[in-house]
C-alpha positions as CSV (number, residue, x, y, z in Angstrom):
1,X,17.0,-5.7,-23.4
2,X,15.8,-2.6,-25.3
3,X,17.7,0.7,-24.8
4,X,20.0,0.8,-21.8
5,X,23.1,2.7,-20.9
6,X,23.9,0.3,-18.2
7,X,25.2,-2.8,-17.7
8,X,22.5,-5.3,-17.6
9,X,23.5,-9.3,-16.2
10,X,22.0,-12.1,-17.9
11,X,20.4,-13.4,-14.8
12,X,20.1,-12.2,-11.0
13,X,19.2,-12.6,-7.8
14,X,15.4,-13.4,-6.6
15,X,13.4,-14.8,-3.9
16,X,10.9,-17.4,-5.8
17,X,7.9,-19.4,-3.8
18,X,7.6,-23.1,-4.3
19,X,4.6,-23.8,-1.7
20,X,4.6,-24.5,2.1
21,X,3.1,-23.2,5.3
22,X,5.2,-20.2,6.2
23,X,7.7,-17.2,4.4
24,X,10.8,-19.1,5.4
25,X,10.3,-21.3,2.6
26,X,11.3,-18.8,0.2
27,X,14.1,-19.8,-2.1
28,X,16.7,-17.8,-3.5
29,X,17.1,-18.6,-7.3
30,X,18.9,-17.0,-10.2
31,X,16.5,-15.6,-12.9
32,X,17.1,-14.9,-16.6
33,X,16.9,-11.4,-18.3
34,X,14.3,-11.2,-21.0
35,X,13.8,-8.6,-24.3
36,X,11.6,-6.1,-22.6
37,X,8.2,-5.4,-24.3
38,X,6.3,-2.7,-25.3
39,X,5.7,-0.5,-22.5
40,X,8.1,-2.3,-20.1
41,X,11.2,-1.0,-17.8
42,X,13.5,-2.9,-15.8
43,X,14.4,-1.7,-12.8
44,X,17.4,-2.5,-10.5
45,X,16.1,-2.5,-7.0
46,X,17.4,-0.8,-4.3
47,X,15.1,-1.3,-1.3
48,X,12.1,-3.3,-1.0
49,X,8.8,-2.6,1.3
50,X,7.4,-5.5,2.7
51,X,3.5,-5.1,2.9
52,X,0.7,-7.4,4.6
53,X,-0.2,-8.7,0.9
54,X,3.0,-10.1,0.5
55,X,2.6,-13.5,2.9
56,X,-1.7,-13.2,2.5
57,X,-1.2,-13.9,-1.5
58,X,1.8,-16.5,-1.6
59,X,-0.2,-19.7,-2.2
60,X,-1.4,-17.9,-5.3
61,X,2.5,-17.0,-6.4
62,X,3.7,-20.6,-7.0
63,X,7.1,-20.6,-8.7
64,X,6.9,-16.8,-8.7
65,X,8.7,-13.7,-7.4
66,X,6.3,-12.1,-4.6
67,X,6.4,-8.2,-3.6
68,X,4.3,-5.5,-4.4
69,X,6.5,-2.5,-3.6
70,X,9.8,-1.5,-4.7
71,X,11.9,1.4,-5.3
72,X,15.4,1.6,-7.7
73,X,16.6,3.1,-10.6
74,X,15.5,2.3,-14.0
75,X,18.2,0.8,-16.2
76,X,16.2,0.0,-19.7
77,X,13.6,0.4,-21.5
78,X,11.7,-1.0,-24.0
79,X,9.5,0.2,-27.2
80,X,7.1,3.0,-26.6
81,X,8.9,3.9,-23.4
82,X,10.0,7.9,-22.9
83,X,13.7,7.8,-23.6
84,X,13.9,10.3,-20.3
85,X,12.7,7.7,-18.2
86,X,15.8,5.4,-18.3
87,X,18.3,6.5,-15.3
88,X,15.1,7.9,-13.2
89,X,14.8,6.9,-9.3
90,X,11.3,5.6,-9.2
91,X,8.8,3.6,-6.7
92,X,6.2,1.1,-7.9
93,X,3.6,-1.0,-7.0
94,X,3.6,-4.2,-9.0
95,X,1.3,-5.9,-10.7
96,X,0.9,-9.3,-8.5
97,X,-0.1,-11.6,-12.0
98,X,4.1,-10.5,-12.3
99,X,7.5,-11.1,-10.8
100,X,7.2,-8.9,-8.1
101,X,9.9,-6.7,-5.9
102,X,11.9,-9.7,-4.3
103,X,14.4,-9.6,-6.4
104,X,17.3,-7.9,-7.4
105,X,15.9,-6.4,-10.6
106,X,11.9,-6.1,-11.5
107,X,10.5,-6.0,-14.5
108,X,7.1,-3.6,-14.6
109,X,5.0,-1.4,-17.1
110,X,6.8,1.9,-17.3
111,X,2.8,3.3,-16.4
112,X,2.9,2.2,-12.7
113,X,5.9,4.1,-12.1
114,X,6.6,6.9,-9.6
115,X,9.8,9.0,-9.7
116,X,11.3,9.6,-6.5
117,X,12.3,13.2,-5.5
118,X,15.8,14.1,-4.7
119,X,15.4,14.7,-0.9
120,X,13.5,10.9,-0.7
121,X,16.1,8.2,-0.2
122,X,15.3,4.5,-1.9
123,X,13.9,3.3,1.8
124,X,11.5,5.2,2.2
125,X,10.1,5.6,-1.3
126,X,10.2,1.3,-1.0
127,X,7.8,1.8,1.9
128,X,5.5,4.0,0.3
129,X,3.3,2.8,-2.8
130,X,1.1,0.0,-1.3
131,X,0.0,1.6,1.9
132,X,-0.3,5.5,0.9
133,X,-1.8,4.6,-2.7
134,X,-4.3,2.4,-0.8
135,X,-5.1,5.1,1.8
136,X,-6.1,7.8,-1.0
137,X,-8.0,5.9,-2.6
138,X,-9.8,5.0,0.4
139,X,-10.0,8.2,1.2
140,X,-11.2,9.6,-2.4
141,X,-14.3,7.3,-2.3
142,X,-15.5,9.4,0.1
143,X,-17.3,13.2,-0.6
144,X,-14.9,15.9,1.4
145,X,-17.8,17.6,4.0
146,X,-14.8,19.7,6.8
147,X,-15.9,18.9,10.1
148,X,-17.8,15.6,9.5
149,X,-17.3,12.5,12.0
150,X,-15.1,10.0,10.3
151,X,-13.8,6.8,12.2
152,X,-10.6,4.8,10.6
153,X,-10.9,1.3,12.3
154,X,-7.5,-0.7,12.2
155,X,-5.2,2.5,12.2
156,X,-2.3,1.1,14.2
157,X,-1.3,-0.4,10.5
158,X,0.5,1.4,7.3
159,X,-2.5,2.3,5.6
160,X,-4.2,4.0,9.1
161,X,-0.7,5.9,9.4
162,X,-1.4,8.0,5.8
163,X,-5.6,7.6,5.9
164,X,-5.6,10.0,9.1
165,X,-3.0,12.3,7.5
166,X,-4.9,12.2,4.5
167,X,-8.3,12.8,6.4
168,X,-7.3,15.4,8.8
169,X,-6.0,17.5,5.5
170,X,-9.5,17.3,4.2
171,X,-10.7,18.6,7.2
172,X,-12.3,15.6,8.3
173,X,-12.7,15.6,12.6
174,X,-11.1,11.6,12.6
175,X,-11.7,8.9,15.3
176,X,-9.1,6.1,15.1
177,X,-9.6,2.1,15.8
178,X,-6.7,0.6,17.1
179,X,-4.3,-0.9,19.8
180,X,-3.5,2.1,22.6
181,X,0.1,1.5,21.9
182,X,-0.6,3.6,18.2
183,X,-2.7,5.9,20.2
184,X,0.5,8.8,20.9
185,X,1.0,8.8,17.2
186,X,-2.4,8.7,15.5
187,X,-2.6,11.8,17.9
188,X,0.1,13.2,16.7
189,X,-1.0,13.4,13.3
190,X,-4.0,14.4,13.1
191,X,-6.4,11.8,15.1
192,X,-8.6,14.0,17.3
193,X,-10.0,10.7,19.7
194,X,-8.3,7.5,19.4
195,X,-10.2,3.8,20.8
196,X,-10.4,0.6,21.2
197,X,-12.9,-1.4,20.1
198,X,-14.6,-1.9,23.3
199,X,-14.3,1.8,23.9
200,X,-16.6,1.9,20.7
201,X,-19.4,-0.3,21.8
202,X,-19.7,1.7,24.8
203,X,-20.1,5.1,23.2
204,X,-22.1,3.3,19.9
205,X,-25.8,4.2,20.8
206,X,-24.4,8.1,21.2
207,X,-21.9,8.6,18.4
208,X,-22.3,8.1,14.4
209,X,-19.9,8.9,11.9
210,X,-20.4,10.5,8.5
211,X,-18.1,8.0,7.0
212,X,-16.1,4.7,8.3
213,X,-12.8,3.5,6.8
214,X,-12.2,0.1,7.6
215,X,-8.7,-1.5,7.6
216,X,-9.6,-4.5,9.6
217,X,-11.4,-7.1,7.7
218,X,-14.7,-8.1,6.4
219,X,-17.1,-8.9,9.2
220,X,-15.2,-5.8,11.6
221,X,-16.4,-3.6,8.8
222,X,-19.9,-5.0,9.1
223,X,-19.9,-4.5,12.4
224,X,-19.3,-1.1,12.4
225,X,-21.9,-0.4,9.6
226,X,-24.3,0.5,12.3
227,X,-22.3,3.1,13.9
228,X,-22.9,5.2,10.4
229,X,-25.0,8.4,9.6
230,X,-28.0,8.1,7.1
231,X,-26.2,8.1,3.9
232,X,-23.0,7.6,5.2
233,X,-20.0,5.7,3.7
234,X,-18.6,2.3,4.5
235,X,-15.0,1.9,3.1
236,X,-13.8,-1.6,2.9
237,X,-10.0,-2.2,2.7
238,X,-9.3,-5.7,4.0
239,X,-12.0,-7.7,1.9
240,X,-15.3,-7.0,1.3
241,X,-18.6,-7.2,3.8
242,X,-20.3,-10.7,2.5
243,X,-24.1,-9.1,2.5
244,X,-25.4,-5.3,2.6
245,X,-24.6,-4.4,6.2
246,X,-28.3,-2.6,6.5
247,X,-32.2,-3.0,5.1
248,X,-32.8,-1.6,2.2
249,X,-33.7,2.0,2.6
250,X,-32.9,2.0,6.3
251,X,-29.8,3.9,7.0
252,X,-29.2,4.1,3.1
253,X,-25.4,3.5,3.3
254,X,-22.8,3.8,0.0
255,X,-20.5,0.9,0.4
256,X,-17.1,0.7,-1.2
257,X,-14.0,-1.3,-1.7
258,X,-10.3,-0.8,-2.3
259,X,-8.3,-2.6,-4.2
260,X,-4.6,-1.4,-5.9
261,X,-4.7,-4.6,-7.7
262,X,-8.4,-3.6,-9.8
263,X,-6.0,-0.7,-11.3
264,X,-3.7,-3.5,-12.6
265,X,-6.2,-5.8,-14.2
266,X,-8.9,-3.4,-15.3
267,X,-7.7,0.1,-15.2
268,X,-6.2,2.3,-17.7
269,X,-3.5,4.9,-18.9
270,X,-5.7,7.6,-17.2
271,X,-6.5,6.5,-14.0
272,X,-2.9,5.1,-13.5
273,X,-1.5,8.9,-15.0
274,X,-3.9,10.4,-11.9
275,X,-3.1,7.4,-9.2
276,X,0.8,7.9,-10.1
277,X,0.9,11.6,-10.4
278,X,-0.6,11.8,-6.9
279,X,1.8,9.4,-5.5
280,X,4.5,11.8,-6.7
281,X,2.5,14.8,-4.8
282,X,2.5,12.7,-2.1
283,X,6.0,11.8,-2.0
284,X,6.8,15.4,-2.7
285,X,4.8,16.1,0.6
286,X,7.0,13.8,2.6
287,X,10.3,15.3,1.3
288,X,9.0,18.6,2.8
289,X,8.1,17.2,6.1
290,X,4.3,18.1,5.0
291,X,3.2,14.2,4.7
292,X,5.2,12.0,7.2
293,X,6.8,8.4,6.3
294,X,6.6,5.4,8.9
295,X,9.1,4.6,11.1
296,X,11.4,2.5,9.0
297,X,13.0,-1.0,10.3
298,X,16.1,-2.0,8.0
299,X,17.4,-5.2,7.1
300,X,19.9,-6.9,4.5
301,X,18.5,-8.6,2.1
302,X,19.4,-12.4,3.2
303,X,16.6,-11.7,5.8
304,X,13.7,-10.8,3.4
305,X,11.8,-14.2,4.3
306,X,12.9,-14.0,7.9
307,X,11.0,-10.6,8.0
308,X,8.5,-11.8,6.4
309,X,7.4,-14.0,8.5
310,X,7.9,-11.5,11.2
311,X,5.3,-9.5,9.6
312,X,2.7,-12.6,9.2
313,X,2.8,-12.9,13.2
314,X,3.3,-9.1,13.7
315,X,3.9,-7.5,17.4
316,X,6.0,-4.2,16.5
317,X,5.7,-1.4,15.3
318,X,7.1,0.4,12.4
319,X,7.8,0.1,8.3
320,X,10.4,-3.3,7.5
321,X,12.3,-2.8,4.3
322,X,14.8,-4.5,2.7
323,X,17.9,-2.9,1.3
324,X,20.1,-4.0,-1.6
């Protein structure tokens, strides 16, 4: 390791996939410290969040550490790394062509970083990056008009919980897709209707939306590309829509994607500077009871696959993180 003023082990604890059908195949192996490289920190983990992406990717993490999103303290650094970095509390979204958070260190560019406010414990910064990051960017695709019809489809989920927070701040009068068990909450911050999806069709032929965030999948966002505006805005989150949704010059819709991982493969110092500096706004926001977290489920770390799998064939509710 590069500069560090703590005590680093030569290996440690992680959960690595070797193939199979299900999360409870994860297998706990010790893994051996590297020399960090330019750019690099190593952070000890002290909560993990467990995201969607975690089980959807596995079969493309073969004899690698899965997670996304983690949260610890930085405990080296390597060259070209801000001396004042090392000791910080800091969340992260990782970098899925890497080691990810299921382990008990995690190795990451020191850009992707987020330090963690005082008043944010290491739970709930673990549960923030992937969902909140993904809702503002979602959100950020689309121009800010106060008062215009927007509907977030699939907002039962993380990334609905932050999207209508984010949405209602911007003024935005927001309808909400999703299972009437979410319907008390999404009301609660900020939803102004809430539906189901055959609530939808019924009301279709009378209602259209300036703008539709979709966190769903690929042919639900199709679907609702007719319950658009002219020039309105189709957000894709869970894949994108396999053909233009609309004729050419018809309703003259802008479609988009979202994808954390693009930042990671194509983006730069920049855009990760702005994505990361408003991901410690945001968690600023929640320490002040301005931006609220999820309900967060806790569990020891011996259970991380168990969970896992609990979150592949999900029927609860709440944010499932893993502590250290």
């Amino acid at each position: 390791m590069s500069d560090t003023a703590f005590s680093i082990p030569a290996d440690w604890r992680g959960w690595v996939w070797h193939g199979g059908h299900s999360p409870l195949v994860l297998q706990e192996r010790y893994l051996s410290a590297t020399p960090l490289q330019a750019g690099e920190i190593l952070v000890q983990n002290a909560a993990i969040g467990l995201n969607p992406v975690d089980w959807k990717v596995l079969s493309t993490q073969f004899e690698q550490v899965p997670g996304v999103d983690g949260a610890g303290t930085v405990v080296a650094i390597g060259p070209e790394v801000e001396k004042s970095l090392l000791g910080k509390r800091v969340a992260y979204h990782q970098n899925l062509q890497r080691n990810g958070s299921f382990a008990e260190y995690t190795v990451l560019a020191a850009q992707v970083a987020m330090c963690i406010p005082d008043d944010i414990d290491f739970a709930t910064a673990a549960a923030f990056p992937c969902p909140a990051l993904t809702a503002w960017q979602a959100i950020e695709k689309i121009p800010v008009q106060p008062g215009a019809p927007l509907l977030i489809a699939g907002a039962g989920g993380s990334v609905g919980h932050y999207l209508v927070q984010l949405a209602q701040s911007r003024g935005f009068e927001v309808t909400t897709l999703s299972s009437e068990r979410h319907w008390s909450r999404l009301h609660a911050l900020g939803a102004k209707r809430c539906m189901n999806d055959s609530q939808l069709t019924t009301e279709a032929a009378h209602r259209r939306y300036f703008a539709v965030i979709d966190a769903v999948g690929p042919e639900h966002a199709a679907q609702l590309a007719d319950t658009l505006l002219a020039n309105g805005h189709l957000v894709c989150i869970q894949g994108r829509v396999a053909e233009w949704p609309c004729a050419a010059f018809g309703r003259a819709l802008s479609l988009h994607e979202v994808a954390l991982g693009a930042l990671h493969q194509t983006g730069n110092a920049q855009q990760w500077h702005a994505l990361t500096q408003q991901g410690e706004r945001m968690l600023a926001q929640i320490a002040t009871g301005s931006l609220q977290s999820e309900l967060l489920l806790h569990f020891p770390y011996d259970q991380l696959p168990a969970q896992l799998r609990a979150l592949q064939h999900r029927n609860f509710s709440g944010k499932q993180v893993i502590l250290l």
